[in-house]
C-alpha positions, -999 to +999 in steps of 0.1 A: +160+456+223+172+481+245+208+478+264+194+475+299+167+443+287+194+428+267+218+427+297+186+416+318+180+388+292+218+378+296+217+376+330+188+358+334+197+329+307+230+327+321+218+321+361+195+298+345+218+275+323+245+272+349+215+267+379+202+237+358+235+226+344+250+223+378+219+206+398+213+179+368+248+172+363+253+162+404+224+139+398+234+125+371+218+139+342+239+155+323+247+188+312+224+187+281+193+178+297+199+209+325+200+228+295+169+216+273+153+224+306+165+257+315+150+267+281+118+255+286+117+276+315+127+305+307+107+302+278+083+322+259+055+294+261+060+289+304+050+313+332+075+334+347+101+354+328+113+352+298+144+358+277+129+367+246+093+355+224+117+358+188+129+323+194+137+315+162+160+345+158+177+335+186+182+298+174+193+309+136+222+328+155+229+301+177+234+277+151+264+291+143+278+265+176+269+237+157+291+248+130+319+251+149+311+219+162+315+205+127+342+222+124+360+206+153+348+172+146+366+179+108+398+188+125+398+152+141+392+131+108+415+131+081+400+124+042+412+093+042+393+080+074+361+097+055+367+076+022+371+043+048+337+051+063+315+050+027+304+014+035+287+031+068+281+067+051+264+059+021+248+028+033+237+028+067+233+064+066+212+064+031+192+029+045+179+046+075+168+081+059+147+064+036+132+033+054+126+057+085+111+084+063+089+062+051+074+047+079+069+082+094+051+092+063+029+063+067+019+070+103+016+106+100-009+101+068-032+089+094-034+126+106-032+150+075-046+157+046-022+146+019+007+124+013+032+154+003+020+164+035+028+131+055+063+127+031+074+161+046+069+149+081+080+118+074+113+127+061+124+155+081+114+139+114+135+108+103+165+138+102+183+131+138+200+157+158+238+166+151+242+189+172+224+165+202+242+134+191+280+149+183+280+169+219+276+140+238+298+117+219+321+146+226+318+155+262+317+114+267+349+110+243+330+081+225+338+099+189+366+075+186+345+042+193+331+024+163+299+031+178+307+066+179+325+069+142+288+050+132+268+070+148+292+104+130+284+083+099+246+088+097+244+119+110+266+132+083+246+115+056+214+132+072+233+169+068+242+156+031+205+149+025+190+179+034+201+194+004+179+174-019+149+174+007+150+214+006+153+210-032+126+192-035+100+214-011+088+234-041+074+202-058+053+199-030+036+229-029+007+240-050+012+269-070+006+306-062+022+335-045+043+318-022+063+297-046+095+308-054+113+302-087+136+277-080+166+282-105+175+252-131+188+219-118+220+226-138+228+261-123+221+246-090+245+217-095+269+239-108+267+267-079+274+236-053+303+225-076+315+262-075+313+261-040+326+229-028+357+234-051+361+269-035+355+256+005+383+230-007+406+249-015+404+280+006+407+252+033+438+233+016+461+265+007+449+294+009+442+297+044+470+273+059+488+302+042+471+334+056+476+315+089+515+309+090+518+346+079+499+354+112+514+331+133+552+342+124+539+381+129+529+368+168+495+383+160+475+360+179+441+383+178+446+380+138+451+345+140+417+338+156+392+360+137+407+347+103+401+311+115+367+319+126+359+338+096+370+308+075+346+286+092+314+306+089+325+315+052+327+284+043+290+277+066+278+308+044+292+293+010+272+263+016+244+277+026+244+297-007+247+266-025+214+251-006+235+231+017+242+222+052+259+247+072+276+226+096+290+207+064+307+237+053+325+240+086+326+202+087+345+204+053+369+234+061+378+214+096+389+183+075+410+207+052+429+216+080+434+185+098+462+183+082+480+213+086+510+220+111+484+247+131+458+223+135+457+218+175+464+257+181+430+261+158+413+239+177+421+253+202+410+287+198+380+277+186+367+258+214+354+280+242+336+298+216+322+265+201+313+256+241+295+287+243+275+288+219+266+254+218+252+257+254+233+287+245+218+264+214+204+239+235+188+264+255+170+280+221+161+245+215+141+237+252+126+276+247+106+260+212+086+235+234+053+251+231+035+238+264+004+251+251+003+222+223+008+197+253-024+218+269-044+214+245-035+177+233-013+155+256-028+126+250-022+131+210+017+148+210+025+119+238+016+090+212+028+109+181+063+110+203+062+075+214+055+058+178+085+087+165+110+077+187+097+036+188+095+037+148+136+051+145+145+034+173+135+001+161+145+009+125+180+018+133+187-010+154+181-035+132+200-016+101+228-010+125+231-045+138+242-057+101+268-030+098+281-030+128+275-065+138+273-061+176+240-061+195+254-040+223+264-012+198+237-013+175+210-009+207+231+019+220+235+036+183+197+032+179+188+052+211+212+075+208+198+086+166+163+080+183+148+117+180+143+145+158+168+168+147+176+205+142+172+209+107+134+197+106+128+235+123+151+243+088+125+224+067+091+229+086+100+271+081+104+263+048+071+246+042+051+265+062+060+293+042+056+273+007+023+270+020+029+230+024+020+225+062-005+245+082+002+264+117-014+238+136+011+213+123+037+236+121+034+239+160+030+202+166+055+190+150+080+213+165+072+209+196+078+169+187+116+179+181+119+200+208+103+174+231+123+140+213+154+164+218+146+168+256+142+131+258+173+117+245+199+123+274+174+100+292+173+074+259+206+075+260+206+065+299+181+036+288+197+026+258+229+022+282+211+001+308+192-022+275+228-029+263+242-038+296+231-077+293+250-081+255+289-089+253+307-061+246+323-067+211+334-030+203+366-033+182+393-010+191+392+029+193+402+044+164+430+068+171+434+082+139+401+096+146+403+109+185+443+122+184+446+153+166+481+150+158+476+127+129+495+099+146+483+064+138+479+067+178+480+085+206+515+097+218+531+085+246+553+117+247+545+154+245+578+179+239+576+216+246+594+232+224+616+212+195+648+233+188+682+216+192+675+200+226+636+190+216+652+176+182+674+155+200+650+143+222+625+134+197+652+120+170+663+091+205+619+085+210+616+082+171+648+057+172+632+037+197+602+036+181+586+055+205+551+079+197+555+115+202+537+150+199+561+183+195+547+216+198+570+245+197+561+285+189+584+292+161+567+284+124+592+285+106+610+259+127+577+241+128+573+243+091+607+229+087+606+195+111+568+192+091+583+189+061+606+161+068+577+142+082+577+153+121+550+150+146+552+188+152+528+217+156+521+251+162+513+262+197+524+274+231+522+251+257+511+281+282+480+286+266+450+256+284+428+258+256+460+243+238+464+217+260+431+207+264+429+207+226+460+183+225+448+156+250+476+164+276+462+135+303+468+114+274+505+112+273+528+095+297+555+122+296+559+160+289+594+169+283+600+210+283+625+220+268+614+263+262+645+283+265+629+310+283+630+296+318+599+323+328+579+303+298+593+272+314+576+279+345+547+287+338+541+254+312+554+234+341+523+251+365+496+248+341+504+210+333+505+201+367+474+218+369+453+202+340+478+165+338+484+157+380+497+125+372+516+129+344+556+129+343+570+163+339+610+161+325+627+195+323+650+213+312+668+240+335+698+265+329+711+260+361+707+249+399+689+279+408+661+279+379+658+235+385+647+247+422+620+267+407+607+241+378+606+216+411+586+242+428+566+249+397+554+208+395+581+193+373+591+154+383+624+159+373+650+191+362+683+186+346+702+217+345+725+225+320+756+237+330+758+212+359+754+186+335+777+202+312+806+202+341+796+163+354+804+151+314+838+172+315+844+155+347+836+118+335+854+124+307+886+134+330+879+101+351+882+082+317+914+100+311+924+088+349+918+053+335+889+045+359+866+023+349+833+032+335+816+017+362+833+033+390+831+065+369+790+060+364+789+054+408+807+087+405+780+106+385+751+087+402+766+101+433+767+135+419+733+137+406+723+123+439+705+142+471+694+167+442+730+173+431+739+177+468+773+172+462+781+197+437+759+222+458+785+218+486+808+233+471+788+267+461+798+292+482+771+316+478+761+339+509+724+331+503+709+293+504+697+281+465+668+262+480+642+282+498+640+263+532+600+266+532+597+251+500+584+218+500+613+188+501+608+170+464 
């Protein structure tokens, strides 16, 4: 493609995705559906222009999103939560491949030649969408709901099983040209092993490593590409070893849950994940052939009907003994109800074993294209269905939705955590107060870690870091950055992204607490005026006034903005700028 088309391609997806993103999400609609549709417009298969006819091309790249959306789902759940979900994993998950699978196979048999045949369709079609599913549990914050931690459950079992299902294509094709020679089950086994072991511990040491080096050099351009090469190195290890993709970046996220750089990851990660992602679901609506509608609507509308009746049905029923609640189980069911991403993985596959014809081919992936298109409006339905049933949810997990690794969410966020954030933390921790510290300095970081402290890696003037560590969450941000420029800037952006959240800070002196209150900050203590008010109550004690009288003292101080003490400045020029705002 030459530079001027590409660019013209760009240009035309982009007006397109952010046209339909922003008319169906004032309806309503979501953000998905806008862009399912913007796809099938812009299409190959639809009048009008289009972006590009190598669809598939363009899908295989943008798979890599969904990948990083593993990835950032791993940073979020610890091993430990994973080994607490194997009643739900290897259950429920296993429960509805199979029993779904196999009612698929049984309806499709109606319509092709041979049972390999209708097992292939059967199985894959039974394969939901993780990509779909995790992106709105995402956007709706619902990853942290049982329903949503159920609903993560199966869909990772459905990534773990496509490794046998691709394994097992070349047993359904007859033999000839177009079979490959698939190496020996022991060498296979043993590759995956060899690759798992390596993801693991890449993920555990060696790159929490390569990261601290980076992060004490300040090299923040560093810092990014090695995490992003981690992820799709560990995608491209797994994929060597017949796997998932998005599991290998699922598994490299859950190595480094646990490190001390685990929100400033995610958070350089995430507009590139939210890119990409967008541009996926795009790809996706561009695979609806139209002319498979043309030619039989009546067929493709009954052959997606029974699909999305037979896993709806299925699911709900296996989910309501797992989760034992109506409400969530209806909602879970809806939600799992359509065909996922890898069945284009596993219909290329056969086609090219020789398994499935072109005709099929085409039908059956324009049936995942079209489920996927459907399922914001399931989910709508499923919503409205489940309306009438008690809601009997348990509580959200916050081990799962907090990424500090706090059995919940804090109640405090401090900005930096030297001798001032230390202190500050030590009187929370005493009080048995939750609390989040982030501070820039790894070695410090590293140090407070060690001894078991809630603190991470990160500046708190960067918004990709504050989105990643829930800001609106907390109660209270306490800043305590010696640079007061730094200061100032924190105190803006929080403001910005947190309106109503308290804002404590610390100031130097009189002059910079004018400018944190002008910044957004709720309260500014500085220093050296507080240093000078504990001198004096100490001199009142030595007076032998009482503490009281001596507290009505420093209440009176502090009061009017520290009016008294700014009295008795004598400085030619006002502190407080008259047209700022009176806090």
């Amino acid at each position: 493609m030459d530079p001027e088309a590409f660019v013209q391609s760009s240009v035309l997806l982009l007006i397109a995705a952010a046209t339909a993103v922003a008319l169906f999400k004032h309806f309503g609609l979501g953000s998905i559906l806008g862009l399912l549709v913007a796809g099938v417009l812009i299409g190959p298969y639809t009048p009008g222009p289009s972006v590009t006819g190598n669809v598939d091309d363009l899908r295989h790249f943008t798979e890599l999103g969904v990948v990083l959306l593993l990835f950032v789902i791993g940073l979020e759940l610890h091993p430990s939560r994973l080994w607490e979900m194997r009643r739900t994993l290897f259950g429920l998950g296993s429960l509805q491949i199979l029993l779904s699978g196999l009612a698929l196979a049984l309806y499709f048999r109606l319509f092709v030649a041979t049972w390999p045949m209708a097992l292939l369709i059967g199985f894959s079609l039974a394969l939901s969408s993780t990509a779909l599913v995790m992106q709105m549990l995402y956007e709706k914050g619902e990853i942290a709901t049982p329903r949503g931690q159920t609903a993560f459950a199966v869909l990772l079992m459905q990534d773990i099983a496509v490794v046998p299902m691709l394994a097992l294509l070349p047993l359904a094709a007859s033999t000839g040209a177009n079979l490959p020679t698939a190496p020996p089950l022991r060498e296979q086994l043993g590759l995956i092993l060899l690759m798992l072991t390596g993801v693991i511990i890449a993920g555990r040491y060696l790159i929490p490593l390569v990261l601290d080096l980076l992060a004490r050099q300040g090299n923040r351009e560093a810092f990014f590409l090695v995490t992003l090469a981690a992820v799709f190195i560990a995608a491209w290890a797994m994929n060597r070893a017949g796997m998932s993709m998005a599991l290998g970046g699922f598994l490299m996220g859950m190595m480094l849950s646990r490190s001390r750089y685990s929100v400033q990851v995610h958070a350089s990660i995430e507009p590139h994940k939210g890119l990409l992602m967008s541009v996926f679901f795009v790809t996706v609506g561009m695979s609806l052939n139209l002319s498979v509608l043309a030619a039989k609507p009546l067929l493709f509308a009954v052959h997606l009907i029974i699909l999305i009746a037979i896993k709806v049905g299925l699911i709900y029923v296996l989910a309501q003994r797992f989760c034992r609640s109506r409400k969530s189980a209806l909602q879970i069911a809806f939600m799992l109800g359509q065909a996922g991403e890898f069945g284009f993985i596993l219909f290329g596959a056969a086609k090219m074993l020789g398994i499935i014809d072109a005709a099929t081919f085409t039908m059956v992936v324009a049936l995942i294209s079209g489920s996927m298109l459907a399922t914001p409006l399931l989910v709508r339905l499923g919503a409205f269905l489940s309306a009438r049933f008690p809601d009997e949810e348990g509580p959200v997990d916050e081990r799962f939705r907090y990424r500090s690794g706090q059995e919940d969410a804090p109640q405090v966020v401090i900005a930096g955590y030297g001798r001032v954030g230390h202190t500050v933390g030590a009187v929370l921790a005493s009080h048995g107060i939750r609390f989040a510290a982030f501070d820039q300095d790894p070695g410090l970081v590293a140090r407070w870690r060690a001894e078991g402290q809630p603190v991470f890696y990160g500046d708190m003037r960067n918004p990709a870091l504050l989105a990643a560590a829930k800001i609106e969450q907390a109660k209270v941000v306490v800043l305590t950055i010696d640079d007061p420029r730094a200061c100032i800037e924190a105190t803006t952006l929080i403001r910005h992204c947190a309106p109503e959240i308290v804002i404590v800070a610390r100031a130097r002196d009189l002059t910079a607490c004018d400018a944190l209150f002008r910044a957004g900050a709720s309260r500014a203590f500085p220093e050296a005026v507080e240093a000078s008010l504990r001198l004096a109550a100490e001199t009142l004690d030595g007076l032998g006034i009482t503490d009281e009288d001596a507290e009505q003292m420093m209440r009176q101080a502090r009061g009017e903005d520290y009016a008294l003490v700014r009295s008795e400045i004598t400085e030619p020029a006002p502190i407080i700028d008259p047209a700022a705002p009176k806090q």
